[in-house]
C-alpha positions in Angstrom: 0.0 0.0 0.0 1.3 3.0 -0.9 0.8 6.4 1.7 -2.4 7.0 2.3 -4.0 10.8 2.8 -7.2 11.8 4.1 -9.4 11.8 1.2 -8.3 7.6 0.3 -9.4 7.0 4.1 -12.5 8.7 3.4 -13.0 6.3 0.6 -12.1 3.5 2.0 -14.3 4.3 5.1 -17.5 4.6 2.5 -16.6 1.2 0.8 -16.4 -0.1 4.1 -19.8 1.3 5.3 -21.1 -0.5 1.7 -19.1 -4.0 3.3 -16.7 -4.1 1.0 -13.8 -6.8 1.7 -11.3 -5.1 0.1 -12.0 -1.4 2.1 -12.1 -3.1 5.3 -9.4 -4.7 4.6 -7.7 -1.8 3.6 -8.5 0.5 6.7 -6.7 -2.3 8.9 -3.4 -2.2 7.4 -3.5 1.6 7.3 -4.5 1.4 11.3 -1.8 -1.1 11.6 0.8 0.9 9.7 0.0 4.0 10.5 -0.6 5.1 6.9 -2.4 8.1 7.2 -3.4 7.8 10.5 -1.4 6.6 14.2 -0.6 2.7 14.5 -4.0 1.8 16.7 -3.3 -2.4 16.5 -7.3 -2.3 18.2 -8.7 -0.8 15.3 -6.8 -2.8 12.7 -7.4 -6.0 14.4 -11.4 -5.0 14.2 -11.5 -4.0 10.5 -9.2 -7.1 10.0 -11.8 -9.1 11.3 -14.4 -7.4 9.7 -12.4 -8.2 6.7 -12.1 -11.8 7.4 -15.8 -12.1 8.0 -16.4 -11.3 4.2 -13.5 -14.0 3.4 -10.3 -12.4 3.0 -7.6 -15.0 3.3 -5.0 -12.3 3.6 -6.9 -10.2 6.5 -7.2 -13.2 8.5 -3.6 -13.7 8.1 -3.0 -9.7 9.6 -5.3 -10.2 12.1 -3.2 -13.3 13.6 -0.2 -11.5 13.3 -1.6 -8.6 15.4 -3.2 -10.7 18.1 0.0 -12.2 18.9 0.9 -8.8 19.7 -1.9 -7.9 21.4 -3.4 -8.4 25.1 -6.0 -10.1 25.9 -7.4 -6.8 27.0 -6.9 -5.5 23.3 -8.3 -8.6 21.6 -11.2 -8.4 23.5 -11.8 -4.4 22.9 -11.1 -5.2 19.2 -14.1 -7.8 18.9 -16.3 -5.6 21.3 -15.8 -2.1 18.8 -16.6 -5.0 15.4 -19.4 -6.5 17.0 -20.6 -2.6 17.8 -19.3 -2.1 13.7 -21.8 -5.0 12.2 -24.9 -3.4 14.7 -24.5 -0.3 12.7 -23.8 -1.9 9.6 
């Protein structure tokens, strides 16, 4: 991914809204990345998941790599704020 400004986050966070695979999966590796916005490895692991729910291999694959990294604490947070995600959605 290259850098990622404002307006592509905007965009990503509209496709997401729509539950597009590819935008969720897209807001997590800028979350965990910090690609346009601060490294938050709670949000990434939720639009991960999100991600993963809609069948991308590759986000599932993220989302283990940051949950090895993460707390239980965090983990749990980061299903809580999805779970709140889908309600909406």
């Amino acid at each position: 991914m290259s850098c990622v400004d404002y307006d592509t986050l905007v965009q990503f966070e509209a496709d997401a809204n729509k539950g597009r695979a590819d935008a969720l999966y897209n807001l997590g590796l800028a979350y965990s990345t910090g690609q346009g916005v601060g490294v938050d490895f709670v949000t990434a692991h939720k639009w991960f998941n999100l991600a993963a729910m809609k069948g991308s291999e590759v986000a599932k694959n993220w989302r283990a790599q940051l949950a090895a990294e993460m707390s239980s604490g965090q983990i749990a947070e980061a299903l809580r704020l999805a779970r709140e995600w889908l309600s909406l959605h």
